[in-house]
TIVEX-704441 format. One line per 10 residues: their letters; for each residue y, x, z of C-alpha. Coordinates in Angstrom, 3 decimals, decimal comma. Each point is the difference from the previous one (the first is absolute). Example, Ala and Ser with C-alpha at 12.3 -4.5 7.8 and 13.67 -1.06 7.14 Angstrom:
BEGIN
AS = -4,500 12,300 7,800 ~ 3,440 1,370 -0,660
***
This chain:
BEGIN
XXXXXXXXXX = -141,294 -52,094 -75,301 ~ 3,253 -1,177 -0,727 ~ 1,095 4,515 -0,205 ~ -2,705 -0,090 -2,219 ~ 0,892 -2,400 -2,593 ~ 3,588 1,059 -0,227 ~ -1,341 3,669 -0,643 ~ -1,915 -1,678 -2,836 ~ 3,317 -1,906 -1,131 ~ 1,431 2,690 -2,200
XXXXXXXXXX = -3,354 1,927 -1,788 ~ -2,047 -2,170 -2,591 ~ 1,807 -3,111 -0,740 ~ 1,024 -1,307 -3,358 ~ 2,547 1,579 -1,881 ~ 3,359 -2,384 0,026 ~ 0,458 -2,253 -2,727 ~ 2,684 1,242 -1,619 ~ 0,062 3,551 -0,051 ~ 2,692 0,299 -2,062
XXXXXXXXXX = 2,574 -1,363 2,596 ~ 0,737 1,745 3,248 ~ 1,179 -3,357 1,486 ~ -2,471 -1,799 -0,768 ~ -2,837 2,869 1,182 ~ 1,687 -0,320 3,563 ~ 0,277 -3,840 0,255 ~ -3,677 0,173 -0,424 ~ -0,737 3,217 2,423 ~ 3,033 -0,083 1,985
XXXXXXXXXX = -1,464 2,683 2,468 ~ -0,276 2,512 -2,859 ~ 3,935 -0,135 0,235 ~ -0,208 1,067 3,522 ~ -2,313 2,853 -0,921 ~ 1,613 0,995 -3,248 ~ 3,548 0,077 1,836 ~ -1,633 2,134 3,035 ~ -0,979 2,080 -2,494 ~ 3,695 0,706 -1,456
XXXXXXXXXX = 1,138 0,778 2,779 ~ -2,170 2,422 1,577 ~ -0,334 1,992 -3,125 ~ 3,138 -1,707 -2,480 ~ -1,924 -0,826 -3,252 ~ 1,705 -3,395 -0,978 ~ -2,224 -3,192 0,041 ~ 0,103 -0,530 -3,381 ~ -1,068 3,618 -1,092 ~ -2,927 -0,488 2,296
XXXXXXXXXX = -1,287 -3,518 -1,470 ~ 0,817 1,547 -3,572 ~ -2,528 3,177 0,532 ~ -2,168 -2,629 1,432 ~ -0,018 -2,403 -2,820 ~ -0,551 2,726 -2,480 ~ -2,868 1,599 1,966 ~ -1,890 -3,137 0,949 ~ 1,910 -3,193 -1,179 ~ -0,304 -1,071 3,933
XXXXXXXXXX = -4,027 -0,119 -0,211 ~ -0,713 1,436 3,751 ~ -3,619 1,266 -1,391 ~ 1,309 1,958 -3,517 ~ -2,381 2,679 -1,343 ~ 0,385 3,283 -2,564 ~ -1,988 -0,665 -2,829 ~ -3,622 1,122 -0,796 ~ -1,206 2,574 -2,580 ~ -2,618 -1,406 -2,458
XXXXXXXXXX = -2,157 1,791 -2,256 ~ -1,213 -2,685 -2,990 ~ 1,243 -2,752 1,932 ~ -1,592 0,363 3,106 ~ 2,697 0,476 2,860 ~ -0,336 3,446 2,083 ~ 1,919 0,948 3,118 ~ 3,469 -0,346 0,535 ~ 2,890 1,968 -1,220 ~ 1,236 0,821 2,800
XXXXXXXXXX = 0,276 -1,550 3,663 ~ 2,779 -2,034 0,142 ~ -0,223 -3,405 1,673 ~ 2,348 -2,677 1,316 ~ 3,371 -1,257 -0,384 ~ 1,418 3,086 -0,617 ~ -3,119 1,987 -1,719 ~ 0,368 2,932 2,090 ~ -2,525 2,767 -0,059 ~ -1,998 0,190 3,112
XXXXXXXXXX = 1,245 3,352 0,818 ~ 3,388 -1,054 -0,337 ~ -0,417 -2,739 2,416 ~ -2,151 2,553 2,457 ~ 3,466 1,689 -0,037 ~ 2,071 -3,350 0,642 ~ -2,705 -0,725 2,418 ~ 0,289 3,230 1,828 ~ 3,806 1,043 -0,469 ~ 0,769 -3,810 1,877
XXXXXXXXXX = -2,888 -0,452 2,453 ~ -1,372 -3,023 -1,847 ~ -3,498 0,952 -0,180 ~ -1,047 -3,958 -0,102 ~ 2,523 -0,425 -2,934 ~ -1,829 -1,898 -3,073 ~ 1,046 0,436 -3,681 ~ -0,714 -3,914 -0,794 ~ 2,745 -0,761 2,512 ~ 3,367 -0,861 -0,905
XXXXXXXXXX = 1,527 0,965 3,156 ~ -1,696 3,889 -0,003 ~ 0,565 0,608 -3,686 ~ 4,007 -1,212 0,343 ~ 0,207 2,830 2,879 ~ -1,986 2,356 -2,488 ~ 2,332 -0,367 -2,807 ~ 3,326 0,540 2,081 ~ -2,165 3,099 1,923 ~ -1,116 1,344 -3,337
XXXXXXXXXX = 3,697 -0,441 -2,008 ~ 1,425 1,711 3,431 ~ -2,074 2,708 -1,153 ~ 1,173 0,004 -3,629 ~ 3,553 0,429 1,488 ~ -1,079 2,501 2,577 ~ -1,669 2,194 -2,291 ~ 1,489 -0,764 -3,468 ~ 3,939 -1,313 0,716 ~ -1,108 -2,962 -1,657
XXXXXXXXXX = 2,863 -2,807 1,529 ~ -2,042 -2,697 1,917 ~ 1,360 -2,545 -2,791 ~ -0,633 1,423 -3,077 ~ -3,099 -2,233 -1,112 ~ -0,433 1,954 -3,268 ~ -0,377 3,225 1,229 ~ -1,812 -0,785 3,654 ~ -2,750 -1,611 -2,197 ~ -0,775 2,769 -2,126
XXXXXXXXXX = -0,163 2,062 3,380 ~ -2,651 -2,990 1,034 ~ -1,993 0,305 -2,914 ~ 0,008 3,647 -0,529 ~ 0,102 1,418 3,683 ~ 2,148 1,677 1,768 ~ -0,759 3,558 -1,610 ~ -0,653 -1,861 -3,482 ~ 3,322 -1,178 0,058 ~ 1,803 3,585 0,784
XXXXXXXXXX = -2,040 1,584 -2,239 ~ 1,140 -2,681 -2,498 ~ -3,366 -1,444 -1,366 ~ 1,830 -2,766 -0,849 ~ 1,943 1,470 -2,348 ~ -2,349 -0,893 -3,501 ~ -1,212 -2,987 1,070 ~ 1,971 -2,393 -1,591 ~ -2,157 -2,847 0,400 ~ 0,622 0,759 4,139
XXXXXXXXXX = 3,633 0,411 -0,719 ~ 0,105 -3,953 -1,281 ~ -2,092 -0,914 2,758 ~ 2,936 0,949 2,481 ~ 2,299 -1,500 -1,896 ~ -1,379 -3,071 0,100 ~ -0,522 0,686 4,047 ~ 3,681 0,305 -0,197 ~ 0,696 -2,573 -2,244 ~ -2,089 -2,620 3,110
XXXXXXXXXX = 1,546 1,751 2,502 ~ 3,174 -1,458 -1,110 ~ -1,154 -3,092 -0,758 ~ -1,479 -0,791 3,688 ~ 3,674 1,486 1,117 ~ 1,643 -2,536 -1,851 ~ -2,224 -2,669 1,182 ~ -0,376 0,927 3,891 ~ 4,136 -0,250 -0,247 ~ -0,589 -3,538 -0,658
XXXXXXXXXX = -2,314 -1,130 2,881 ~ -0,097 3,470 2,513 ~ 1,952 -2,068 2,739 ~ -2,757 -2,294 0,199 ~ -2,275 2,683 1,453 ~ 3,100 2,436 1,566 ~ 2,690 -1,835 1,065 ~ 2,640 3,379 0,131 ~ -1,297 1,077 -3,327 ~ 3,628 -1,376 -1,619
XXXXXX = 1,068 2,247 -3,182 ~ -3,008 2,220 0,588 ~ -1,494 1,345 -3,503 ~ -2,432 2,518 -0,736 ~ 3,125 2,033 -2,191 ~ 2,505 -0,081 3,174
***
């Protein structure tokens, strides 16, 4: 029972808070530090490019949906089939699921969708040369897709262009903070920064 309830510990609680403040989102789920910080270093995506995507995508809401279609009002089906922390598509995550050998990995949990964003950005610099801490450009590779992004979909979208930016622009901002309390949750994380 007790296995049980810890697997349920990171999918389909309350988003923190404060999502604004990194510090703040790990005093209240310190165990999302663990996972987030497992997750940079298996794949190298920075913690604070990784809550960034994730506060863009879903604002921290573990159950986040696309939005519906409607016709006079009345909502139709989905645009597409995103879901979870990090909307990913289903057959992305198939991919994550399969590429990892995580087939009981859940979109609505933290823990899984930390690993899928450093797998998936791992990808982005695999296949693309994007650098593993370039939040501007590793989100437009999220959004668009790996073969979106080399075939430079991106490129007239303007309104997806200030959406990265302000990815960036949080990415930064949780940087900045996390220098101020990381030590609470890593002790040997001295003069670490997501720009080293």
């Amino acid at each position: 029972m007790a296995l049980t309830l810890s697997g349920l510990a990171g999918c389909a609680v309350a988003p923190p808070n404060n999502t604004s403040n990194a510090c703040d989102i790990f005093t209240q789920y310190p165990d999302w530090y663990a996972s987030a910080k497992a997750s940079e270093k298996r794949w190298g995506t920075p913690v604070p490019i990784m809550l960034a995507i994730i506060n863009q995508e879903s604002n921290f809401r573990a159950d986040a949906k696309s939005g519906r279609y409607d016709f006079l009002g009345i909502p139709l089906f989905r645009k597409s089939t995103s879901y979870g922390y990090g909307q990913a598509l289903t057959s992305t995550w198939d991919d994550y699921q399969s590429a990892t050998q995580k087939p009981l990995a859940r979109r609505n949990s933290f823990h899984d969708t930390v690993d899928f964003i450093g797998w998936y950005n791992y990808q982005s610099y695999e296949r693309n040369k994007i650098a593993r801490n370039d939040t501007y450009y590793l989100y437009l590779a999220y959004h668009e897709g790996h073969t979106g992004y080399a075939n430079q979909t991106y490129k007239d979208k303007q309104w997806l262009k200030d959406v990265s930016d302000k990815v960036a622009r949080q990415a930064m901002t949780y940087d900045r903070q996390m220098k101020e309390c990381r030590t609470r949750f890593d002790p040997d994380a001295s003069g670490w920064s997501l720009f080293r």
